[in-house]
N, C-alpha and C positions, 0 to 999 in steps of 0.2 A: 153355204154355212149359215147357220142361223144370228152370227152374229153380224155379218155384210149388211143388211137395211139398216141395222141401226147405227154401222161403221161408215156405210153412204150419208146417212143423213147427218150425221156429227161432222164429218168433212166437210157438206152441205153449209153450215154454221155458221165453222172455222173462217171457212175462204170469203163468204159473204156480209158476214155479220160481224167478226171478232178481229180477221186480221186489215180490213180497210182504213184507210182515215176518213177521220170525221167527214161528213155531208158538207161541216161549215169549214172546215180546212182550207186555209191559203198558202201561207207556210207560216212558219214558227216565230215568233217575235219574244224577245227578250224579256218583257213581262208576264206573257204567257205562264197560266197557272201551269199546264204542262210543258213537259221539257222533253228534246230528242231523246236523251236520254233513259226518259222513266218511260217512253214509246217504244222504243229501242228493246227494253228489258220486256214491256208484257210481249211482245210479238213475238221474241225469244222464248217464251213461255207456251205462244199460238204452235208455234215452228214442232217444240216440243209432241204438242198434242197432235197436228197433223202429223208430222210421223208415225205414232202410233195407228195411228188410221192406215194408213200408209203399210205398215209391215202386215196389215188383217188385212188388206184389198189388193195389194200389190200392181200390177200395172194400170189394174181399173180404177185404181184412185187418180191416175192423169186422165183417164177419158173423160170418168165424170167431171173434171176442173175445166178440162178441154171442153165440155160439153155447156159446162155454166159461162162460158168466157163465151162462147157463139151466141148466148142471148143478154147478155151483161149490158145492153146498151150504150148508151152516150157516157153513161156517167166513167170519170176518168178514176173517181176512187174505186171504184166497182173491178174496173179491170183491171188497176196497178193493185188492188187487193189479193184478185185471183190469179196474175199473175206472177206475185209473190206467192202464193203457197205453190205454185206447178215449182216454183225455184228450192222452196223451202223442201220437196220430198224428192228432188235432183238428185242427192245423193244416196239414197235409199234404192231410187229404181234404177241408176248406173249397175250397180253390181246385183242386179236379178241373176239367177244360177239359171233359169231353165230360159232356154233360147227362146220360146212362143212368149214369153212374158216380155223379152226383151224388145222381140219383133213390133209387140204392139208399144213397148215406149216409144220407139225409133219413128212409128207410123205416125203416133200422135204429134212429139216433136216436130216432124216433117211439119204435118199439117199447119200447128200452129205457128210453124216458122213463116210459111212459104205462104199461108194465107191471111193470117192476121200483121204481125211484125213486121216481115219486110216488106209487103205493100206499102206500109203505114195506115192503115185501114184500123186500127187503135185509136183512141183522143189524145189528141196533143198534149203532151205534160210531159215538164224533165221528169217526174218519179214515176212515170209509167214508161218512158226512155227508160229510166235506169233500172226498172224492173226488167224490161226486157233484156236487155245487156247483162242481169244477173240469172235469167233464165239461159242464156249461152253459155254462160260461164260455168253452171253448175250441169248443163247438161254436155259439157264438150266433146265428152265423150262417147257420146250417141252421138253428135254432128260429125265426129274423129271416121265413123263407117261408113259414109257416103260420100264419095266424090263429090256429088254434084251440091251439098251441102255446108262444104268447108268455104268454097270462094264467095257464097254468097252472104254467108256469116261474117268473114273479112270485110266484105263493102258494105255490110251495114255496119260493123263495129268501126271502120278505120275514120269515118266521118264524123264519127261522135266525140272522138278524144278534142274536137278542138273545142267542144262546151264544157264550160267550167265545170257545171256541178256533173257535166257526165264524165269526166276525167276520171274518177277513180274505178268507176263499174266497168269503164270501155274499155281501159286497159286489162283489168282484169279480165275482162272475158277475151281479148287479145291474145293473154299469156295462158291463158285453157286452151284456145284452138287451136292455136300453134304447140304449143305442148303436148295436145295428142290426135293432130292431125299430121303425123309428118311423112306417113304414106304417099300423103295426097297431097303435100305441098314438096314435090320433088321437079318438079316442071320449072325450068328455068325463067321461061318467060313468066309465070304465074306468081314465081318470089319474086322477081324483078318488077313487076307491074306493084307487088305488094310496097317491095323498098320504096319505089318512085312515089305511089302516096304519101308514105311516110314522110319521106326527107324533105319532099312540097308543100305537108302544111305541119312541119314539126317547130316552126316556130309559134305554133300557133296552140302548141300539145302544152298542157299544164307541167312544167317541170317536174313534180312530184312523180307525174305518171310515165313521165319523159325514160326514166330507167327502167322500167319493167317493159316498154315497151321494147326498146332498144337491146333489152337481152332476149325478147322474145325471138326479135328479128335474127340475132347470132343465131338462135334455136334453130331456125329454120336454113341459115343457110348452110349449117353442117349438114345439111343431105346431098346438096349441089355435090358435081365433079372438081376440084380444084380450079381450072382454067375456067368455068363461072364461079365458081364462089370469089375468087378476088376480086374482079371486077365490080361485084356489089358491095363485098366488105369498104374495099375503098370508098364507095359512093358513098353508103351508108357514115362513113368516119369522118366523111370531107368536111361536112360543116363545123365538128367538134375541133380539126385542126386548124381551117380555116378560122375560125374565130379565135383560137390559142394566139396564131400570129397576130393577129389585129392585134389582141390585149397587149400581146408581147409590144408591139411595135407605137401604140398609144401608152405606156408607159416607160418614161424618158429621162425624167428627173430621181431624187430618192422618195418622195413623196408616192404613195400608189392609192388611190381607191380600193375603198373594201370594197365597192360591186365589182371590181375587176377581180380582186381574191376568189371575189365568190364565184364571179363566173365563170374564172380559170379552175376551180374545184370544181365545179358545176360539168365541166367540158370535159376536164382528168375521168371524172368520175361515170361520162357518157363512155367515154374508149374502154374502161374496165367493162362497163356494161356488153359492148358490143362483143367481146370475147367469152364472158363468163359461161354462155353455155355455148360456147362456138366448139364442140368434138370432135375435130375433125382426127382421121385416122390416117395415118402416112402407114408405108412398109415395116415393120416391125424390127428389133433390133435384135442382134445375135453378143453372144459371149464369146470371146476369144477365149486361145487354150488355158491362159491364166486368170481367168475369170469373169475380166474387165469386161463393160459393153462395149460395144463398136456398132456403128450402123452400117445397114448394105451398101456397101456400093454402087450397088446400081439405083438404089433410090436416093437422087440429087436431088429433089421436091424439098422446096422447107414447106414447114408449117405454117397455114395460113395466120396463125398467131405469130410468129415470127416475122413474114413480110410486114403485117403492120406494123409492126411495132419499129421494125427499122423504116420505115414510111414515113413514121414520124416523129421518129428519134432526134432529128433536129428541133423540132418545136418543141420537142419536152425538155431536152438541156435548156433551150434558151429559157423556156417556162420557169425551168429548176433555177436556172444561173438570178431570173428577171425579182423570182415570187418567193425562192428557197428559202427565205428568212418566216416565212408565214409556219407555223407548223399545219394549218388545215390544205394548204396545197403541198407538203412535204408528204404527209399521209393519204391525199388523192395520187400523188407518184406512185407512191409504195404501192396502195391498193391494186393500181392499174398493173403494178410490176408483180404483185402476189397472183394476179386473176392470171395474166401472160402466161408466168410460171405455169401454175397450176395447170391448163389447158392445153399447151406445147407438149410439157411432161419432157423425158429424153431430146424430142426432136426440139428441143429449144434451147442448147447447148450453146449455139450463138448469143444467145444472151447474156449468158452467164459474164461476159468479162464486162461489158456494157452498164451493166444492171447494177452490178454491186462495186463499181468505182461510181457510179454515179450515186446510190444508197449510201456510201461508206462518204461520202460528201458532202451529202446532207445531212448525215447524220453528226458530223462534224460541227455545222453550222449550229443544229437545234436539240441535238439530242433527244430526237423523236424513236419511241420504243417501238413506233409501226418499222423504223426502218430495221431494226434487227428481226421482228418478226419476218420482213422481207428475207432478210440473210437465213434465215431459219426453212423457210420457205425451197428458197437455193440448194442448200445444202442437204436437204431432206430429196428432194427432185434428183439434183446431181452428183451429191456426194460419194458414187460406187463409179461414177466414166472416170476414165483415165482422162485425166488434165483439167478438167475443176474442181480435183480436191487438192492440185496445185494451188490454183487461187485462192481458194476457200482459207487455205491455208496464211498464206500472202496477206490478209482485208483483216484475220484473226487478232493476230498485235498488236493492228492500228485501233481497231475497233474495242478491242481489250483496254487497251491504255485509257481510251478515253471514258469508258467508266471507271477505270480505277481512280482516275484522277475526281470524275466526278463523285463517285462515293467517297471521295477522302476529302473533296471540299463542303459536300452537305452534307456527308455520313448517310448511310444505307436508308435509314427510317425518314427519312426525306423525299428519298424518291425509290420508292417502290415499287410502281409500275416500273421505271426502269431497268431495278433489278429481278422482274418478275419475265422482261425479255430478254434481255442477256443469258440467267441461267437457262429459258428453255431453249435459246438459242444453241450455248456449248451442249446442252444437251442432245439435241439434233447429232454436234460436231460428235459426241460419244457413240453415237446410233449409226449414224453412214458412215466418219471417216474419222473413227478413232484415235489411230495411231497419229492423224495432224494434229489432234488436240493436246493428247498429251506428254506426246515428244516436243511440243510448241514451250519455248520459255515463258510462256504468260500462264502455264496449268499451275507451279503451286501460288500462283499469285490469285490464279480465278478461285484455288482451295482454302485460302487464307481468308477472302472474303465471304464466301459461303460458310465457315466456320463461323466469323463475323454475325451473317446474315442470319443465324438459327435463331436470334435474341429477336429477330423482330416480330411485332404483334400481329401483322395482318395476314390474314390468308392466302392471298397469291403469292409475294415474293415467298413464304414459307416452304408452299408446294412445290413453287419452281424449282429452292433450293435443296431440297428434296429429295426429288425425282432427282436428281442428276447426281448428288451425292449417292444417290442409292444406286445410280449406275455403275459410277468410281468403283465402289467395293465389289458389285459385281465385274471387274473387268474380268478377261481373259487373259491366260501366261500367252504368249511372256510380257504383253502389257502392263500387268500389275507388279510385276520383279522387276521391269526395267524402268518403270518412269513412275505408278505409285505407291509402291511400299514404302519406297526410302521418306518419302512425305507423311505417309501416318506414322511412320515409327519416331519419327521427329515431331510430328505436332497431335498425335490420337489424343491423348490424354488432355489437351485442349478442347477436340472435338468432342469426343463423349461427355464432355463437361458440359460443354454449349450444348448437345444435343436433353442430355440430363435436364438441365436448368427448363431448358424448353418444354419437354416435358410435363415437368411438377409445377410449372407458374406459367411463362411467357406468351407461350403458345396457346391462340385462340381454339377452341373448344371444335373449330370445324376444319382445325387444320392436322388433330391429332391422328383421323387415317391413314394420310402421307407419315410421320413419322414414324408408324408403328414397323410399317415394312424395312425403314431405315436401319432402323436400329435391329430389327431381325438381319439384315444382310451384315451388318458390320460384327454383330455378335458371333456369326457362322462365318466370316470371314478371319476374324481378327481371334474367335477361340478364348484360351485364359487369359493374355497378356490383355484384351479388351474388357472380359468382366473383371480385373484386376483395377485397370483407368474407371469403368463404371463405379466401382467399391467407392474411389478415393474421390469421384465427383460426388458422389452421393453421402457421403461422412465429412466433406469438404466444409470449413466454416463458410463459403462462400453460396452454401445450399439458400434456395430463396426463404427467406423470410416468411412467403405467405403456404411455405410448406413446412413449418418448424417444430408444427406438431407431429408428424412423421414420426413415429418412433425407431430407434434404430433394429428393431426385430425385423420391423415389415419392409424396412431396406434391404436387410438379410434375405429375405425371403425374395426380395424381387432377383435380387442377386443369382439365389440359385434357382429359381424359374427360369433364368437367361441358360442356364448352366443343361436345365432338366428339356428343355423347349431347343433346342438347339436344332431338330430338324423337322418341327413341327409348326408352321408358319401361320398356320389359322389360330394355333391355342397360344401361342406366343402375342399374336396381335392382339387378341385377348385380355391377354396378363397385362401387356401396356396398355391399355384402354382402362383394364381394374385402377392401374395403379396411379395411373395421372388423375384418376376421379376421389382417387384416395387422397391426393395431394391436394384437390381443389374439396376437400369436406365431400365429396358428395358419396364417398364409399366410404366402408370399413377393412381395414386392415386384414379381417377374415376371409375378404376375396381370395385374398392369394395365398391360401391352405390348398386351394384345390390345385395349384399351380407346382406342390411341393413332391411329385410324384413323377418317373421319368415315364 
């Protein structure tokens, strides 16, 4: 191509001239006319233009880099320069289509892995460290194809995590090779050798990086057979329990250290980690003749998520019973108890009775909204096995009650995150196990407050409220004849009021998509006797104030747009969308002409 020498030579530029630091660079000092930041920005700028280089030259733009990096000499900005841009077009030559283009990324990689980097045969400098550590990172994928490539990448990256400033690049390029090496890290002894680095200088790991590495390690041991991947989980977990008890057992009086708060969330929040991408697959689960799961009998294996967690089920009560007043260790429980969930799935049934008496606990204590997202979590996982939507059932009233009581001592517009976890929580209950929610005596109490709840201003509890009212209308018979008709026919004319009101004033401007579909279900649910309650909310002297110019035509007309729209949901959402803008000045009345036509 006629454009290549002058795409060579611009590369040439980039790497040498434009993307290095200064010749007089030491590091950065707070006086400093520039700042990391405005460094930061042009190089992202650099990054930019080698790409384009980059997609005209395509594998031969890392030779030639490769090529400038073999004469780069002494100088340490010269080669963290050039070794930033081989990182910078990392992702461009990952996904080359034609295998020969690939071959030679893989070659060069090799090379400058095997001959410059891991020698150490580079100049000493953390930023030429952390250049290199961000060339692994961005090429992991190329190191992910060679065996003989992945362990050697590991022993240079796992030594690095214990220097500070290389703490964030060496985990990160950690969580690359282990993320798409996991072909090649299926050799028992070869994770175990990995674990045993880890856990031997992980006091020594930057806490920030501390998590990502510690999920990467889960990464890798979902490849093992069960009978080793325990074995290492455990190792891996030991020090997070083992230090739990300490704190547990150095905190004695009522008085506690916040460093022990924190390092008891610090530790909660190492255990979530070490499960979060732990996949492990057990035997699959069958449906009995009445539909329910059941799992095989012949697979007694729990989930390696599940051994640990009853491993160390005693240290988290005591933790819970010692700390449970904190809400940031109430929410490292929950966390660790959502991640469990989440990665057990069915085979984590065991949990279930454990989890949400101890959830339903805490939640007691602090009225933390993570622990309902926890129940939320439960319920959505378990709520189709026969015998925990028993419980789910059971933890309902208690956990009910105690929001009602708390919305009734601060009122809803107080605590909105809480009410923005409760309803997605019953909402879950409406999705998996319906009929406990609302055959349950706390349903027209949870309907009373959500009626309640439409007045408030903020986005999230609006949505929550919502979506779940919008599921209500959609039940199924004989759901809806045996437990909620008899509730709208007693309180609708309340509801479409508050929904009304909502509407034309109350309701923030980004929370009107959730309502639109609402009042589409309840209109096609509910027929005339609904746009009859809509009539009399909307002629009501109690209509808002900041919609009073509204004239009574253009309510007419909304009226029978409900009437004309009835099984058309897109032009319906529409009509509401015109007419709340109508109510806030921002339309005219003539929108909803087009709306007067079936």
């Amino acid at each position: 191509s006629l454009r290549q020498p002058v795409f060579s030579r611009l590369l040439e530029v980039l790497a040498t001239r434009c993307a290095p630091y200064g010749a007089e660079f030491t590091e950065w000092e707070d006086e400093a006319e520039d700042d990391p930041e405005d460094f930061n920005m042009y190089r992202r700028r650099v990054d930019d233009a080698l790409l384009n280089c980059c997609v005209c030259l395509g594998a031969d733009s890392l030779s030639l880099l490769c090529n400038l990096l073999a004469q780069a000499g002494p100088s340490w900005q010269a080669n963290e320069g050039l070794l930033y841009s081989v990182a910078a077009i990392g992702g461009e030559l990952v996904t080359l289509s034609e295998a020969s283009q690939r071959g030679v990324v893989l070659a060069n990689i090799s090379s400058l892995l095997t001959e410059y980097v891991y020698p150490g045969k580079l100049p000493s400098h953390p930023l030429v460290a952390s250049a290199s550590l961000l060339v692994i990172a961005n090429y992991a994928k190329c190191i992910g194809q060679s065996g003989s490539l992945v362990p050697q990448a590991l022993h240079y990256v796992v030594p690095a995590m214990k220097e500070s400033v290389l703490a964030e690049p060496s985990a990160r390029a950690f969580r690359e090779v282990c993320g798409k090496s996991g072909l090649h890290l299926r050799d028992p002894a070869t994770v175990e050798g990995i674990v045993d680095a880890i856990v031997a200088q992980m006091g020594q790991i930057n806490p920030k990086s501390l998590d990502t590495v510690v999920e990467s390690l889960g990464r890798i041991l979902s490849g093992l057979q069960l009978a080793r991947l325990l074995p290492l989980l455990q190792k891996l977990t030991a020090p997070f329990h083992d230090r739990l008890k300490q704190l547990c057992a150095s905190s004695t009086g009522s008085f506690v250290k916040a460093s022990h708060l924190a390092e008891a969330c610090a530790c909660l929040n190492l255990l979530a980690a070490s499960v979060r991408f732990l996949d492990f697959q057990l035997p699959p689960w069958t449906a009995d003749p009445e539909g329910q799961l059941e799992f095989q009998t012949a697979a007694s294996a729990k989930h390696p998520v599940v051994t640990m967690i009853m491993t160390v089920w005693p240290v988290i009560e005591e933790t819970a019973g010692k700390f449970g007043g904190d809400i940031q260790v109430v929410e490292a429980v929950c966390n660790l108890f959502v991640k469990a969930i989440k990665q057990s799935r069915q085979e984590g049934q065991d949990l279930v009775a454990p989890v949400v008496t101890a959830v339903v606990s805490l939640f007691r204590m602090t009225k933390a909204d993570k622990c309902l997202e926890c129940i939320s979590v439960a319920v959505e996982t378990f709520g189709g096995i026969r015998g925990a939507a028993d419980s789910f059932a059971g933890i309902l009233g208690e956990v009910s009650q105690i929001v009602f009581e708390e919305a009734g001592y601060k009122t809803p517009g107080h605590i909105p995150e809480l009410i923005s976890a409760y309803f997605d929580m019953i909402y879950r209950y409406i999705l998996f196990c319906a009929e406990r929610l609302v055959s349950h005596p706390t349903f027209p109490t949870a309907m009373q407050l959500a009626s309640a709840c439409l007045s408030l201003t903020e986005k999230e509890p609006l949505r929550a409220v919502s979506i779940f009212l919008e599921r209500v209308m959609n039940l199924q018979s004989p759901l809806w004849e045996n437990h909620a008709q008899a509730w709208i026919q007693e309180n609708g004319l309340s509801l479409l009021q508050a929904l009304i009101f909502a509407l034309a004033d109350t309701a923030p401007s980004e929370a009107l998509p959730r309502l639109g579909p609402l009042l589409f279900s309840a209109n096609a649910r509910l027929g005339a006797q609904g746009r009859e309650w809509m009539q009399h909310a909307l002629l009501s002297a109690q209509f808002p104030t900041g919609a009073a110019h509204v004239e009574a035509e253009a309510k007419e007309m909304f009226v029978k747009g409900n009437a004309n729209l009835e099984c058309n949901s897109r032009r319906y959402q529409a009509m509401v969308t015109d007419f709340a803008q109508i109510c806030r000045r921002q339309n005219t009345a003539d929108a909803l002409l087009a709306y007067q036509m079936s």
